[in-house]
LOKOL-673835 format. One record per residue (C-alpha): x, y, z; residue in one letter. Coordinates in steps of 0.25 Angstrom, whole numbers, plus 2048, in hexadecimal, padded with zeros to 3 digits. Each point is the difference from the previous one (the first is absolute). Example, Ala and Ser with C-alpha at 12.3 -4.5 7.8 and 13.67 -1.06 7.14 Angstrom:
2
8317EE81Fa80680E7FEs
END
This chain:
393
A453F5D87x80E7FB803x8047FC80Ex811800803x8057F680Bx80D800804x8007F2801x7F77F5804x8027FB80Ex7F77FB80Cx7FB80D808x7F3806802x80280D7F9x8017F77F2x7F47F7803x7F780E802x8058057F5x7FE7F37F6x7F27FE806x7FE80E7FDx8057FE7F2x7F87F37FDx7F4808806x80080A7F7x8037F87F5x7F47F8802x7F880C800x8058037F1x80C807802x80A7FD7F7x80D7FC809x8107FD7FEx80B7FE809x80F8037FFx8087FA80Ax80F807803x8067F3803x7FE7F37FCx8037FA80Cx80480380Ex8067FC80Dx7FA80580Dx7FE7F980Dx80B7F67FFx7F87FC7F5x8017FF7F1x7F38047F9x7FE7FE7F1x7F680A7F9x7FA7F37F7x7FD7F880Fx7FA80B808x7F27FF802x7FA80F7FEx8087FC7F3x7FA7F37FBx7F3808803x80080B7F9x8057F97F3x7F67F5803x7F580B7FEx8078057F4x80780C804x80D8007F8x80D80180Ax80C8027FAx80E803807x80C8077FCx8087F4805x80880680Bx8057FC80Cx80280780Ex80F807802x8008057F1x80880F801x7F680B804x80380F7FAx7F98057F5x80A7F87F8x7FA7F2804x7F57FE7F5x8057FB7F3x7FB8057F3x7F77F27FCx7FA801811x7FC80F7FDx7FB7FC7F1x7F97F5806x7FA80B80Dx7FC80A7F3x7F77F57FAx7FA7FC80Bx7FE80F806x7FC8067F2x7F37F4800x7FC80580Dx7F680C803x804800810x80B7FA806x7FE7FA80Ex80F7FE807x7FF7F580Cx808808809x80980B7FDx80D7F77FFx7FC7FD7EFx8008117FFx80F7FF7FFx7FB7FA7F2x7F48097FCx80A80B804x8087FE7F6x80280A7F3x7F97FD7F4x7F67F8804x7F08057FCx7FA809809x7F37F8807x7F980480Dx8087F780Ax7F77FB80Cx80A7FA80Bx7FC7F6809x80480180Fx7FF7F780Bx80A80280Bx80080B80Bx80F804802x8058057F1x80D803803x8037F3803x8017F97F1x80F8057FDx7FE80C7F2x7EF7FB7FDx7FD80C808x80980A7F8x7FA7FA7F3x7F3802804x80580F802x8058027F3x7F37FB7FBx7F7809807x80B80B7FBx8007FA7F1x7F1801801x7FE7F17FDx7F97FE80Cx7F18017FEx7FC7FA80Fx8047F780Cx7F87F3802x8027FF811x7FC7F4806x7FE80780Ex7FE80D806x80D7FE806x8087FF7F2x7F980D7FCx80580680Fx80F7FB7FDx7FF8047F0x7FB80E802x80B80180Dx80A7FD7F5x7FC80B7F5x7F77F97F9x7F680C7FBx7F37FA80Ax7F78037F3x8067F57F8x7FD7F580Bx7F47F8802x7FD7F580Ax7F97F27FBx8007F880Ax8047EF7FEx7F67F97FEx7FE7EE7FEx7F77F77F9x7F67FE80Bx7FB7F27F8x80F7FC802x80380480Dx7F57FC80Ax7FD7F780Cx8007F17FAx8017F480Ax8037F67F5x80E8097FCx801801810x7FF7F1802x80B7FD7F3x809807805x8027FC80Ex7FD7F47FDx80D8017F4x80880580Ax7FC7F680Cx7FA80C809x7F37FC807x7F38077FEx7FF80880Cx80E802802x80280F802x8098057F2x80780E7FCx8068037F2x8098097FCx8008047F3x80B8087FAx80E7FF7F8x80C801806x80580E802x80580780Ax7F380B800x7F87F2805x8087FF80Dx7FF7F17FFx8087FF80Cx7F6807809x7F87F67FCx8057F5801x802805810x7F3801802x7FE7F27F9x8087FA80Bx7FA808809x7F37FB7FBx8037F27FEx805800810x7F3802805x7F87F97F5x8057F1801x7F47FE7F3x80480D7F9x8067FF7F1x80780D7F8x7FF7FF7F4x80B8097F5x7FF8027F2x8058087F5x80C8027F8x80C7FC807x7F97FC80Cx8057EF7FCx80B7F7809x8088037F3x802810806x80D7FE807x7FC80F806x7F47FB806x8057F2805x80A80A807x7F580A805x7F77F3807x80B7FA805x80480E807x7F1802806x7FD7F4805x80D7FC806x7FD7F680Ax7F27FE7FDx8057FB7F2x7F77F3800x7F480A800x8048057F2x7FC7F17FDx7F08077FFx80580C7F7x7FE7FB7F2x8078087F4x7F87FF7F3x8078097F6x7F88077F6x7F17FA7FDx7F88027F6x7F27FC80Ax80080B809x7F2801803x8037F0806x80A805808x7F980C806x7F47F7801x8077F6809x80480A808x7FB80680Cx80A80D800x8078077F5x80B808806x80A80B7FBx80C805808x80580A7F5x80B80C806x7FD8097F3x7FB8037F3x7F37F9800x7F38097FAx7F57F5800x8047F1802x7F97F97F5x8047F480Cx7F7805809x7F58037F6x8017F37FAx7FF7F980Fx7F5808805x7F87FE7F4x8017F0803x7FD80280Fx80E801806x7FF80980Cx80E80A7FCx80A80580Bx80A80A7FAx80A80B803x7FB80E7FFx8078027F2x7FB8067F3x7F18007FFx7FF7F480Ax7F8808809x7F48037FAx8007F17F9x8027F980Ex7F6809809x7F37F8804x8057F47FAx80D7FC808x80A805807x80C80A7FEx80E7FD809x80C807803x80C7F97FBx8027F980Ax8017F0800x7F87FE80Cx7F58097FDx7FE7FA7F4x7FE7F2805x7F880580Ax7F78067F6x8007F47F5x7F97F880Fx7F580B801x7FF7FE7F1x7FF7F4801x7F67FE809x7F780B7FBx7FD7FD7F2x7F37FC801x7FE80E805x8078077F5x7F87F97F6x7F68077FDx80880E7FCx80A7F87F7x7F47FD7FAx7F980E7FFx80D8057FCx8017F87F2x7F98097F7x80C80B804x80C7F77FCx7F97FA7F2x8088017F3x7F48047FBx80180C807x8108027FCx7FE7FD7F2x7F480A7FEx80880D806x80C7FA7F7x7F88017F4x7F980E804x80F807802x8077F87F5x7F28047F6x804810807x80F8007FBx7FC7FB7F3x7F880B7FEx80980B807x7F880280Bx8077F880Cx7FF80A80Ax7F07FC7FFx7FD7FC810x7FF7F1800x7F27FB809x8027FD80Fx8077F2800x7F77FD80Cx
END
């Protein structure tokens, strides 16, 4: 199998998709990855392939990576790859018996003439696809090309906005995100380092946001409902991390400075941790784990991860978030007020929403996920993809 990036930075579509890879590998798949670029800059952020994590783990359990060595703002058109990328694409392509493409934006590569003819299985994981500039017009000329063997969605919602956008509805199937439930899980100790890293008390109240810095995450709505929040919860602490979210983003110095206005010395209890590589510590020292995203989420690995380590999850009605969030927290309007309002009900209720994070594991396991990829990817191999994949649930 041969997995195409576009590139490696921090998001929760490419850490699915690289546990997804190891899993499969681990189960005595044989996996390689090519990546598009060799580097790229997202989120006010420089983010080199060799020091991303999903890459250091995918290498580190002996999946070959390799990288055509571009970088972002090379010429697009069908022009753009050079006769050494495209023999390097051809290698690589003709070792593989399925292609899996993370996203559609690497099919303006697959899509390319001359390249061997494998059953492409494209990987999707947002829920508004007209929104990712031409990705969507190549994952059309695919499907027309007959490349496209079948859609990997990671929500009901993607398959909803997929099939709305003239995607044939047989090609797309829905696997659901999953996580390393022996990762992510309720652990005092990691609750306790935290805080205690950071200077916040045991029982002081804590929300975390977790998400890069893009517009679709609407980080200014929350961070006026952090003010809002931290007005009324003189022990409260707001916790943001993810790429670009660091003092070093003059954007965001600009957007805190905008939202709290006066009430600048409460910004003194938002912490800004950047991108970490110990999530399941950060969730687990949280008591909320918050989302205030405007579009184009399917299933927020974020709130996944957070539920799964016993963070009660508040979020806007977007994507897939719904049926995530229902009988374990709470869904707002985007409206700062409202969302402070429901991180203190959260807050005080955790105890109480305990026992259905709990029961809900089994339904977010990577176990899970992995298996259904491996059923499907076992389909296509064999030409039979339109096989009807077991209930996710």
């Amino acid at each position: 199998m041969l997995s195409i990036y576009e590139g490696f930075f921090s998001g929760g579509a490419r850490i699915v998709h690289s546990d997804v890879v190891l899993g499969l590998h681990e189960g005595g798949q044989r996996h390689a990855v090519l990546s598009v670029n060799g580097e790229m800059y997202r989120e006010e952020t420089r983010q080199r392939m060799e020091d991303d994590v999903c890459y250091r783990s995918l290498t580190a359990a002996g999946v070959p990576v390799t990288s055509l060595g571009r970088t972002p703002g090379a010429p697009d058109g069908p022009e753009a790859f050079t006769g050494p990328e495209l023999a390097a694409t051809t290698r690589a392509v003709a070792a593989a018996d399925v292609i899996l493409s993370l996203k559609e934006q690497p099919l303006g590569l697959l899509n390319q003439a001359g390249l061997p003819r494998r059953p492409v299985v494209v990987c999707l994981h947002r829920s508004d696809p007209e929104n990712q500039g031409a990705a969507l017009d190549e994952l059309r000329t695919a499907v027309a090309d007959g490349r496209i063997a079948a859609g990997i969605c990671c929500a009901e919602s993607t398959r909803a906005a997929y099939a709305a956008a003239g995607i044939p509805p047989g090609l797309l199937h829905v696997i659901p995100n999953g996580v390393d439930l022996l990762r992510f899980r309720p652990d005092p100790f990691r609750r306790a380092l935290l805080r205690t890293s950071l200077g916040i008390p045991e029982r002081a109240p804590m929300i975390v946001f977790a998400a890069r810095y893009a517009t679709m995450k609407n980080v200014p709505l929350f961070l006026r409902a952090a003010r809002a929040w931290l007005r009324r919860q003189p022990d409260g602490h707001v916790l943001m991390c993810g790429a670009g979210m660091t003092r070093a983003n003059g954007c965001l110095r600009e957007d805190i400075a905008t939202a709290f206005g006066e009430d600048a010395p409460l910004a003194d209890r938002l912490s800004l941790l950047g991108v970490r590589h110990d999530m399941e510590t950060v969730y687990a020292a949280s008591d909320v784990v918050s989302l205030t995203s405007a579009s184009g989420e399917a299933a927020p690995l974020c709130l996944i991860e957070g539920m799964m380590c016993g963070a009660v999850p508040v979020a806007t009605d977007v994507g897939d978030s719904a049926s995530i969030v229902t009988g374990h927290g709470f869904l707002t309007p985007p409206d700062p007020e409202a969302i402070a309002l429901a991180w203190s009900e959260a807050v005080a209720r955790g105890a109480e929403f305990a026992p259905a994070l709990a029961l809900s594991r089994e339904r977010f396991s990577r176990t899970r996920m992995i298996a259904a990829y491996a059923t499907l990817i076992e389909q296509v191999r064999r030409g039979s993809s339109r096989v009807p994949l077991p209930e996710p649930f």
